[in-house]
N, C-alpha and C positions, 0 to 999 in steps of 0.2 A: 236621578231623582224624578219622581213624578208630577205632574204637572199639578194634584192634589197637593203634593208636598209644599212645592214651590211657592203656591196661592197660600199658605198655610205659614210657611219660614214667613213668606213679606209681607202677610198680617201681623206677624208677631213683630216684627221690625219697626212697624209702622205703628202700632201700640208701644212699642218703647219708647221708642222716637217722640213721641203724642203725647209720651209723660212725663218724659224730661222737660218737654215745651210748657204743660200745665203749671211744673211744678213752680214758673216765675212768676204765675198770676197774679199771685196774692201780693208778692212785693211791687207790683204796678199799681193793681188797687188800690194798697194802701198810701200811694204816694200821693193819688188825687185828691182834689179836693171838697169833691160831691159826694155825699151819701151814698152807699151801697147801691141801695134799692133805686135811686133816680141813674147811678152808672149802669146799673143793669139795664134800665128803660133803655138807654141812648144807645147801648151793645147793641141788645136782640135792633133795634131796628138797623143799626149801621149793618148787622145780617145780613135784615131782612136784603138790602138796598146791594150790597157784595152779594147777594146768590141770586136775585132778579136779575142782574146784571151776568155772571154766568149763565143763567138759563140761557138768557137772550142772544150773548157771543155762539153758546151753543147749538141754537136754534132748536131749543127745546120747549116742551109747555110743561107748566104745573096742571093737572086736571081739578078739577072740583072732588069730586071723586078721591081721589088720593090725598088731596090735602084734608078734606073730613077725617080719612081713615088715617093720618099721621098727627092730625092736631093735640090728641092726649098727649104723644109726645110733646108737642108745644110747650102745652104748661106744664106739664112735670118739670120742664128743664128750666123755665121760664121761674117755677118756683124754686128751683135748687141753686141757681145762680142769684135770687134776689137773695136767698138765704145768706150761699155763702159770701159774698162778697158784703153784706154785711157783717160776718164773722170776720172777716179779716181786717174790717174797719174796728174791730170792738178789744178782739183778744189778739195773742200773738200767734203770728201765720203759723209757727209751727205747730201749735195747739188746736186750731182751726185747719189744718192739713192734716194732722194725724188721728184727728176723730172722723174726722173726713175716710179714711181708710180704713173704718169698719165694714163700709162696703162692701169689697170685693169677696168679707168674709160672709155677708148676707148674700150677697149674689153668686158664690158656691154652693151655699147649699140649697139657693131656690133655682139653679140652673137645671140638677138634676133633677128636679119635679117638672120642671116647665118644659124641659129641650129633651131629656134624656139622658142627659150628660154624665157621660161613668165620670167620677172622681175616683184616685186610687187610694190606697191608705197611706201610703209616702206621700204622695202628695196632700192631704190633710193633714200627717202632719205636721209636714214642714208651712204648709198656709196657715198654722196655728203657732206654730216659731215666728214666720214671719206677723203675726198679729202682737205675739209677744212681743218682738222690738219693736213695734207701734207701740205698744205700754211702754217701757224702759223710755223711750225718746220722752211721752206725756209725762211720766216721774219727772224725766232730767228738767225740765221747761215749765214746769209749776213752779208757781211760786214771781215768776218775771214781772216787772215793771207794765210790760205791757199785756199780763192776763186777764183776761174777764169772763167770771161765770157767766153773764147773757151770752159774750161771745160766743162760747166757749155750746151754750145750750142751743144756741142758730146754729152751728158748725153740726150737734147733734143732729138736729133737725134737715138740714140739708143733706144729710146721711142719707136717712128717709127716703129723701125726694129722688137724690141722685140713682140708689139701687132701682126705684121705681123706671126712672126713667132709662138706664140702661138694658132692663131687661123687654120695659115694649120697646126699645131698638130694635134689638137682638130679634124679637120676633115680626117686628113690621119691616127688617129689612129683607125678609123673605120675600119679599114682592115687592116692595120698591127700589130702585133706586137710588143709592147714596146723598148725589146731588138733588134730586126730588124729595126725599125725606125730609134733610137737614135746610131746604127751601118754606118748606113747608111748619117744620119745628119754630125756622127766625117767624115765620110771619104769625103760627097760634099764638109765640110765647109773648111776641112785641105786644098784640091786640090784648091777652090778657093781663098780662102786666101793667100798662098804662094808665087804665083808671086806678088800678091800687099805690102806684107811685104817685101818680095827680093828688090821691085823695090821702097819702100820707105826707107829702112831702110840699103840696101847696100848688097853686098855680099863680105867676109861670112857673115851669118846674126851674130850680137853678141852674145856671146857664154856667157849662165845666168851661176853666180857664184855656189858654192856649196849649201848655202843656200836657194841661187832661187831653184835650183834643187827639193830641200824638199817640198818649197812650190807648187811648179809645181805639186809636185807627190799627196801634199794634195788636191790641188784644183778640180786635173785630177778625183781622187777618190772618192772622200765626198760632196762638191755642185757640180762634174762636174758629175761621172757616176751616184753615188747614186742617189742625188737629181734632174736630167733629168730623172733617171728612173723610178721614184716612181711619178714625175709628168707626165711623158707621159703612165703613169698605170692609173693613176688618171681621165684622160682625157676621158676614156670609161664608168666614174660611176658617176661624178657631173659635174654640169653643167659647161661650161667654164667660167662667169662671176664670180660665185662664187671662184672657186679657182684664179681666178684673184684676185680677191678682197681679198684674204689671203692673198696674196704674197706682200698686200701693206704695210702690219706691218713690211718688209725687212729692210725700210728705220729706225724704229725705232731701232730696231736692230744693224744697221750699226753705229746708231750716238752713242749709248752707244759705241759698242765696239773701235770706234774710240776715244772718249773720255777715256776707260780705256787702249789700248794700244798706241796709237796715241798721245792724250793729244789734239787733237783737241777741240774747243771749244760746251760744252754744257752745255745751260744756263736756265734759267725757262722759258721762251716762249717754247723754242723745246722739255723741257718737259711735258709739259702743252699741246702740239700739238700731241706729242707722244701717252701721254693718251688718246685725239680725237679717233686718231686713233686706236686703240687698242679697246677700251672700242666699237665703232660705227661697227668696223670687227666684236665683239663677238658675240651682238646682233644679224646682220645678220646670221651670224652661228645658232644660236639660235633659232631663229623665222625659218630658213627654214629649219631646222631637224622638227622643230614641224608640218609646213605647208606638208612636205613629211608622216611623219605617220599620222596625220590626211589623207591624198589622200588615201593611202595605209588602213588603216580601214576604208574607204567608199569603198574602190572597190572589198576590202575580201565581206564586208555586200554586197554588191550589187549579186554579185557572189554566195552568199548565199543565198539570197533569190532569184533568177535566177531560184539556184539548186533545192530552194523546190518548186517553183511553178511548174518545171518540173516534180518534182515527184508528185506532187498533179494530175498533169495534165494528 
């Protein structure tokens, strides 16, 4: 395997891996007892305070310079997490995770205009199977105790934000740094966020329980630094649709764990949708690991015989 390959498998590893861990967010958030929007403030800076603190083991700087050219990142993300984790306070996590994964179906076909990114026609359709068991799960889970159209219209809305913000990833980690980026992301989105949680939520802002506390520190660490880290790693070795399109088995994930810590409801349509999804993301994984070393053994052969005609020649 070549060493493009390999950089390529453990991106896509590391985006599974990334979305399994996301998929528990929502049942942490909703356990706290502070507002969305004011856990979001105390997040992005607990960030900020975890990747100033790598910089620093590292003996690294953030430049002035990079941090300007990475700040829209900032608040895009800055706005997709006050959004959603207010959805997850409103409606039920799986309603708010599975609108949540119309993403990756926007960010397919704006990959290709932005990056270049061939999509094949297997792979569209099955990324349109797997959108379909995104509906079938939202059928099963209408209707729940704990739905709600605002929820349910922030979860829309952080749609939005998130595609936004994954795609100036995708193209600001061209030249930056993983850990520089996502330093830079905690500290735009913390400074912008803050006045709007002050000026919604009051001042002092309310001060999370001990509990919250723990969860804060999980979130900040394990889907907040880990898993931003290993996806904006990610971002320089597969294509941006594709690890979209991983990220959409989140929602399955969220409706189980909500269902075993939560007790929210999960019934045989959502999982019958689940399976869609799941089963239609593998395939693609599948068909385009084989369609990349297939490339990769045509262009060694190509390059081979290059070499001997040259020496023939």
């Amino acid at each position: 395997m070549s060493e493009r390959l390999r950089y390529r498998t453990a991106a896509i590893v590391a985006v599974s891996v990334t979305t399994f861990v996301w998929g528990s967010v929502g049942v942490l958030i909703k356990t706290t007892s502070i507002s969305g929007l004011t856990f979001a403030m105390y997040r992005l800076w607990a960030g900020v305070l975890v990747h100033l603190v790598a910089l620093a083991v590292l003996r690294r700087r953030l430049s002035w310079s990079t941090f300007k050219a990475c700040a829209p990142g900032g608040v895009l993300f800055a706005l997709d997490i006050s959004l959603g984790f207010s959805a997850v306070k409103l409606t039920a996590i799986a309603n708010a995770a599975i609108i949540g994964a119309l993403a990756p179906i926007m960010i397919l076909f704006a990959a290709g205009r932005l990056f270049g990114e061939r999509v094949g026609r297997r792979e569209m359709w099955l990324a349109a199977a797997s959108f379909g068991g995104v509906v079938i799960v939202s059928v099963g889970a209408s209707g729940s105790p704990a739905w709600s159209p605002l929820g349910d219209a922030l979860a829309l809305a952080s749609t939005f934000s998130w595609t936004a913000y994954w795609l100036f990833s995708k193209r600001a980690r061209a030249s930056v740094s993983a850990l520089e980026y996502m330093t830079s992301v905690m500290l735009a989105g913390a400074v912008a966020i803050t006045p709007v949680a002050l000026l919604v939520g009051g001042w002092p802002p309310s001060r999370p329980e001990a509990s919250d506390w723990l969860v804060l520190a999980i979130v900040t660490l394990v889907p907040g630094m880990t898993g931003h880290l290993l996806v904006a790693w990610s971002h320089r070795h597969v294509e941006a649709w594709l690890s979209a399109l991983i990220t959409q088995c989140a929602p399955v994930v969220s409706a189980v764990t909500a269902y075993v810590v939560l007790g929210e409801p999960l019934n045989a349509v959502m999982i019958v949708g689940g399976a869609v999804v799941l089963v239609a993301t593998a395939l693609v994984i599948v068909g385009t690991a084989r369609r990349e070393r297939d490339r990769q053994a045509r262009e060694e052969l190509e390059e081979d015989l290059e070499g001997a005609v040259e020496r023939a020649t």
